[in-house]
KEKE-3310 file (N, C-alpha, C; in steps of 0.2 Angstrom, whole numbers, plus 5000, padded with zeros to 4 digits):
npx = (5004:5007:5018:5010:5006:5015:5021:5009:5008:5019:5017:5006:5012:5022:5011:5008:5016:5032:5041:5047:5053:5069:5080:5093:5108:5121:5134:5125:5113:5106:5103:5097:5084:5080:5078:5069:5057:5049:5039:5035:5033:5047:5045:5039:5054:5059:5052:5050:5066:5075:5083:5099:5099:5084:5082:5088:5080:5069:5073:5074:5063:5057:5064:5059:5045:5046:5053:5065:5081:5098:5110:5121:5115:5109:5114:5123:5110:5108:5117:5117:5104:5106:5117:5110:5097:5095:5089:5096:5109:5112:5112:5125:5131:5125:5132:5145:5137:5143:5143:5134:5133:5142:5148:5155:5149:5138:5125:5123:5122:5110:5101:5103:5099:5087:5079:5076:5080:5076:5065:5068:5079:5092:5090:5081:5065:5061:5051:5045:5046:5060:5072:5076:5068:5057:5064:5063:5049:5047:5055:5061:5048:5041:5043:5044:5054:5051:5038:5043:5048:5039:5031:5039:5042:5028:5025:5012:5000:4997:5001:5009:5005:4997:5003:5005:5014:5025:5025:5036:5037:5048:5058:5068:5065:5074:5082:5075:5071:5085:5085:5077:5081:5094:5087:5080:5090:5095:5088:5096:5107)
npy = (4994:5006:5009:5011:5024:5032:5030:5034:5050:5053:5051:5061:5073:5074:5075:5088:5094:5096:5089:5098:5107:5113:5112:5124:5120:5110:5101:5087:5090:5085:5070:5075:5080:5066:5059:5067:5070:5059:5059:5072:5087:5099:5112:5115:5112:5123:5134:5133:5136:5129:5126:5116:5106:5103:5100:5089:5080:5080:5073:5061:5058:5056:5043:5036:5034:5028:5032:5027:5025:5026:5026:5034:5042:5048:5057:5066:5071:5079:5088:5095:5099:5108:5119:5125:5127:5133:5144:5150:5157:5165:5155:5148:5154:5145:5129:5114:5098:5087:5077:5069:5057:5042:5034:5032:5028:5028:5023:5021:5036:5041:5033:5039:5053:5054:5049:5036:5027:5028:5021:5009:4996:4985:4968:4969:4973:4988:5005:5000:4987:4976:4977:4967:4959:4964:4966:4951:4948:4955:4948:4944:4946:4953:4969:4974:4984:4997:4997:4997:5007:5020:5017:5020:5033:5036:5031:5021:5010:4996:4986:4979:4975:4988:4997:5014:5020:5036:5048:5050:5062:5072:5066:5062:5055:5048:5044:5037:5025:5021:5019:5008:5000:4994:4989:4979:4969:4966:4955:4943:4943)
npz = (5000:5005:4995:4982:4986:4988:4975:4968:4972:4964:4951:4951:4954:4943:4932:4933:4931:4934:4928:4921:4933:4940:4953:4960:4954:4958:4969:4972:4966:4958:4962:4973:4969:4958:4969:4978:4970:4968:4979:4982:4972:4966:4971:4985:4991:4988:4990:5005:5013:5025:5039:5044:5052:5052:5037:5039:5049:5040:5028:5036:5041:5027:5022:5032:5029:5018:5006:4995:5001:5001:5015:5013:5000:5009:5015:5007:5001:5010:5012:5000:5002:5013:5008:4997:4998:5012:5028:5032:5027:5013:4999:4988:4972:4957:4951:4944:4945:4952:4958:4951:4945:4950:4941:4925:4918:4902:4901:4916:4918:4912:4916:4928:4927:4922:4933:4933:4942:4954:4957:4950:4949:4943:4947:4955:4964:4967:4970:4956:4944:4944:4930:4925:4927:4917:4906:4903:4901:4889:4883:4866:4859:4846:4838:4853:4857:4853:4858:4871:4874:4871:4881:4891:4889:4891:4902:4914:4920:4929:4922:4929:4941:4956:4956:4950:4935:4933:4918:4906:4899:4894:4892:4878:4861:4856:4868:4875:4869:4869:4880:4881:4874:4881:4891:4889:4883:4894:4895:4890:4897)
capx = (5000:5015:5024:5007:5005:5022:5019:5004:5009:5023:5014:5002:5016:5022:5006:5006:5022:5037:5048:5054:5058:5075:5084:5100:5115:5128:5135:5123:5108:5103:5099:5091:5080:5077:5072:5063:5051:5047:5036:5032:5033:5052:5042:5041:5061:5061:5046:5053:5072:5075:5090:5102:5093:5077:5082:5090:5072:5066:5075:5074:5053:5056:5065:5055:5039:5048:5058:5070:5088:5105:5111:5126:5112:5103:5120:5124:5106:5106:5123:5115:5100:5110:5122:5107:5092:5097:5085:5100:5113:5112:5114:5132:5131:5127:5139:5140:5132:5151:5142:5127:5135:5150:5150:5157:5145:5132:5118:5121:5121:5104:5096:5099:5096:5080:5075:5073:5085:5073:5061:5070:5085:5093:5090:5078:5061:5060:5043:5044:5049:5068:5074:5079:5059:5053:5066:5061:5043:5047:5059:5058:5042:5042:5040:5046:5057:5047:5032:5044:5050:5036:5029:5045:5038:5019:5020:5006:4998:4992:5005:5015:5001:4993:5010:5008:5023:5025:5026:5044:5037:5055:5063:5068:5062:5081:5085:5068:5074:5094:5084:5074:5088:5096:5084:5080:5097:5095:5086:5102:5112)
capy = (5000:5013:5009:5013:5029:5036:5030:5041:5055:5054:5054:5067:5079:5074:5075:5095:5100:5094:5087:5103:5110:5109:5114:5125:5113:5111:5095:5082:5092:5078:5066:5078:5082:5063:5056:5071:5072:5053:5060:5079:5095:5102:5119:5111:5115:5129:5137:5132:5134:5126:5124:5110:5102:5103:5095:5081:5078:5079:5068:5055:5057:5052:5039:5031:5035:5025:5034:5023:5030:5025:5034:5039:5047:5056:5061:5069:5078:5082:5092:5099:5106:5114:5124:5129:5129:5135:5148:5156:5159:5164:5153:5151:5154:5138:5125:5109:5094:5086:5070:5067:5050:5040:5031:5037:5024:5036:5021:5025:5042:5044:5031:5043:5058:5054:5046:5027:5022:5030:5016:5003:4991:4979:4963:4970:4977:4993:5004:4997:4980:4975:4982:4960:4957:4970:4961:4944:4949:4957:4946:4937:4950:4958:4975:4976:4988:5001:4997:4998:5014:5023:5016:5023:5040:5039:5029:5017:5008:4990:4980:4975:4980:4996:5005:5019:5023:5041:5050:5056:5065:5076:5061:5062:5048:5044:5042:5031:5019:5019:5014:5003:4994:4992:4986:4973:4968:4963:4946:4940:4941)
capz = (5000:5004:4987:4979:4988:4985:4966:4965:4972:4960:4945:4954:4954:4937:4929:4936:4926:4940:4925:4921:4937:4944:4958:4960:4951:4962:4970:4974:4965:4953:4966:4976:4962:4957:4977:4981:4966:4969:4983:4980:4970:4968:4973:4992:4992:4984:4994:5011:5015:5031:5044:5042:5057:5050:5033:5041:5051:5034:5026:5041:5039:5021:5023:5039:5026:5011:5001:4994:4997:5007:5020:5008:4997:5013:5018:4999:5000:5017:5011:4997:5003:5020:5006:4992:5001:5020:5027:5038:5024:5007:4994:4981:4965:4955:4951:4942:4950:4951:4960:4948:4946:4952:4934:4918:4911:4899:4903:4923:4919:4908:4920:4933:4926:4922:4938:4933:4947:4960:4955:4949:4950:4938:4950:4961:4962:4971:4966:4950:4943:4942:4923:4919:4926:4912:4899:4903:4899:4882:4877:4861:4857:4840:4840:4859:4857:4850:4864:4879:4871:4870:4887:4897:4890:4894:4909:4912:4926:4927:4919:4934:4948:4956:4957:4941:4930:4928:4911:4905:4893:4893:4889:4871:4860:4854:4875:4876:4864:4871:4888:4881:4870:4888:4897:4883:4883:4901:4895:4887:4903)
cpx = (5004:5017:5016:5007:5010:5023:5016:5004:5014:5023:5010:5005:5020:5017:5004:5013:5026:5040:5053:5056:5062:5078:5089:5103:5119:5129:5128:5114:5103:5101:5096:5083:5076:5072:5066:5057:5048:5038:5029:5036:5043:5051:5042:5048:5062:5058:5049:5060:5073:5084:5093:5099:5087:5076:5082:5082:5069:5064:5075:5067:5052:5058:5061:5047:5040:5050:5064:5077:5094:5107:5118:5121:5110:5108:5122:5116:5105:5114:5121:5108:5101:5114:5117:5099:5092:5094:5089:5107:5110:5115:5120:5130:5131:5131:5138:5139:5139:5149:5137:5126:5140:5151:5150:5153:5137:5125:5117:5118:5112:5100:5097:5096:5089:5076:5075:5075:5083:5068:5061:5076:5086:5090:5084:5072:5061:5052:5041:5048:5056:5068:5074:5073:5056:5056:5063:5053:5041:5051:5055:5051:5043:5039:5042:5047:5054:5043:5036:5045:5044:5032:5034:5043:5032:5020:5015:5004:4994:4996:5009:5011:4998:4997:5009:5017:5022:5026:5033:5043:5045:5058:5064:5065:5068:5084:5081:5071:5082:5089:5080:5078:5092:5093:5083:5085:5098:5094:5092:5107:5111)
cpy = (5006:5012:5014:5021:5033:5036:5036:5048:5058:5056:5062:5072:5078:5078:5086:5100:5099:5093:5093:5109:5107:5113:5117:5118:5117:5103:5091:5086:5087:5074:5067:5077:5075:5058:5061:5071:5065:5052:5067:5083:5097:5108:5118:5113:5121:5135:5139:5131:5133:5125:5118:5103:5098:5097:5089:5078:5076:5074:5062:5053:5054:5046:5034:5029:5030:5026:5031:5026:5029:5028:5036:5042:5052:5059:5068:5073:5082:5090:5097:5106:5110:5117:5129:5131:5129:5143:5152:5157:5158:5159:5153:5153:5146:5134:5119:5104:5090:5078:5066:5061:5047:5038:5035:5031:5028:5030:5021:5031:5043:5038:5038:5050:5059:5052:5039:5023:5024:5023:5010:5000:4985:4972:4964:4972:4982:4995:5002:4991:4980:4977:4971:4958:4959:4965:4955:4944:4952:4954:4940:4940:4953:4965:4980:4982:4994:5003:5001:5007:5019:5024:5020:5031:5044:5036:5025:5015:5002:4984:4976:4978:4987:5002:5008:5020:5031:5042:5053:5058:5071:5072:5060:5054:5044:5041:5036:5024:5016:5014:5007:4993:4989:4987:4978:4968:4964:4954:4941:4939:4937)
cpz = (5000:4998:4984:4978:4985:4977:4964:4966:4966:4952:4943:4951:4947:4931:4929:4934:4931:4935:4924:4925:4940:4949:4956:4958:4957:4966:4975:4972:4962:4958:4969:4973:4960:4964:4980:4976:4967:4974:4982:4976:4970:4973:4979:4994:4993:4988:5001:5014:5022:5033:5042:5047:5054:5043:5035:5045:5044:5030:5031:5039:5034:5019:5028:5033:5019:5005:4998:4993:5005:5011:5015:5003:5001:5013:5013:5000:5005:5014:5006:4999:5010:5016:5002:4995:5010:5022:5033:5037:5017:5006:4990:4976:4963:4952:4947:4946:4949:4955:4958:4948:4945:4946:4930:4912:4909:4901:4909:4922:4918:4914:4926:4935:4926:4929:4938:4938:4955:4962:4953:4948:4944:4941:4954:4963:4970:4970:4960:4950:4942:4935:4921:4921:4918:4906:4898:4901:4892:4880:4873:4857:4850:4841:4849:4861:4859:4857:4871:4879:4874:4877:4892:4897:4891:4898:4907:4919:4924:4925:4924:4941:4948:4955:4949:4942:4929:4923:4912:4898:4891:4890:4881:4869:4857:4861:4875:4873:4867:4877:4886:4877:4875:4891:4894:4885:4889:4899:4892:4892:4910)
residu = (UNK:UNK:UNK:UNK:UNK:UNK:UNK:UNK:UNK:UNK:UNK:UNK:UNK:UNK:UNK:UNK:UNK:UNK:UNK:UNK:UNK:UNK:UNK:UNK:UNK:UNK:UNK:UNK:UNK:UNK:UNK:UNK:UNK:UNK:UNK:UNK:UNK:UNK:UNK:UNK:UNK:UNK:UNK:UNK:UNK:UNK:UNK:UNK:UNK:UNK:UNK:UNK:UNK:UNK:UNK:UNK:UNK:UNK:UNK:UNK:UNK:UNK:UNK:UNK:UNK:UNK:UNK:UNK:UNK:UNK:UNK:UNK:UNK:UNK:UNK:UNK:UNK:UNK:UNK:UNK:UNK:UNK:UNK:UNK:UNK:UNK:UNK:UNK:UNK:UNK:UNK:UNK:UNK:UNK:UNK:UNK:UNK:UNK:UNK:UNK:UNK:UNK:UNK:UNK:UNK:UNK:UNK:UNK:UNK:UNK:UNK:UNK:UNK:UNK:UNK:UNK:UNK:UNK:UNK:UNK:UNK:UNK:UNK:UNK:UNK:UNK:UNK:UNK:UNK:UNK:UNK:UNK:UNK:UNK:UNK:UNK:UNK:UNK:UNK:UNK:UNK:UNK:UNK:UNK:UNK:UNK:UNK:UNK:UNK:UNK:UNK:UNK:UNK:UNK:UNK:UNK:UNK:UNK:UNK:UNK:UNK:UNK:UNK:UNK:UNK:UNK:UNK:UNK:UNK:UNK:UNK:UNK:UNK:UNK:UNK:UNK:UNK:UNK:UNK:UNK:UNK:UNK:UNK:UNK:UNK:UNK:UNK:UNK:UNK)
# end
């Protein structure tokens, strides 16, 4: 019932024009950006600058409520929104996001940019099905490809239970197809 919840709300906030806002860049903005929208609104951050105390509460409630995320990812958000959104010092100047992800591999990077690695795992289901579930259900399918593609960019609900898929409508349709080529690719390993 929590997965659900947190799903819907996610779409919720999607669905309300959330893709295209982002956070001050600066180190550890991108993950901020992809655990916290899983939930709510960026506007929520952006609205309310909070002490470094406070986030950390924050982020503990988030976690305790099911937010899927390491304590090396709290720690990395906790750090960022105590430098860019802290309501008892200005703000730097933006920066680039210099931790967006430890790999130099471009399929890490575009999952996490997008968010897919909030909601899902290669091995493992999170809110959404392991990425080699998804394969192993399209493999061997004519046309798959295509389908998964197009599905990664509308979202959907129903295929794999009550948890909705957001829409990545931002998601280019030449990225869609990289992730979907990927994820495919899974059922051969």
């Amino acid at each position: 019932m929590r997965e659900w919840f947190f799903a819907a709300l996610f779409v919720a906030g999607n669905a309300l024009g959330q893709q295209d806002e982002k956070l001050i860049s600066g180190p550890g903005s991108t993950l901020t950006e992809t655990k916290c929208k899983i939930c709510h609104e960026l506007q929520h951050i952006k609205r309310t600058p909070l002490s470094r105390g406070e986030w950390a509460d924050n982020l503990k409630n988030m976690k305790e409520r099911g937010t899927p995320m390491t304590d090396a990812e709290q720690a990395v958000i906790l750090d960022y929104l105590s430098v860019y959104y802290n309501r008892e010092k200005p703000a730097p100047d933006p920066s680039p996001d210099t931790i967006a992800t430890a790999s130099d591999d471009p399929m890490e990077k575009l999952l996490g940019a997008n968010g897919c690695s909030a909601c899902h795992q290669v091995d493992k289901k999170v809110l959404g099905p392991a990425f080699r579930e998804v394969a192993k259900r399209y493999a061997g399918q004519a046309g798959a490809a295509e389908r998964l593609a197009a599905k990664i960019r509308a979202g959907g609900q129903g295929a794999w239970g009550n948890v909705p898929m957001p829409p990545n409508a931002a998601l280019s349709e030449a990225d869609a197809r990289k992730l979907a080529g990927w994820v495919l690719g899974l059922a051969r390993n």
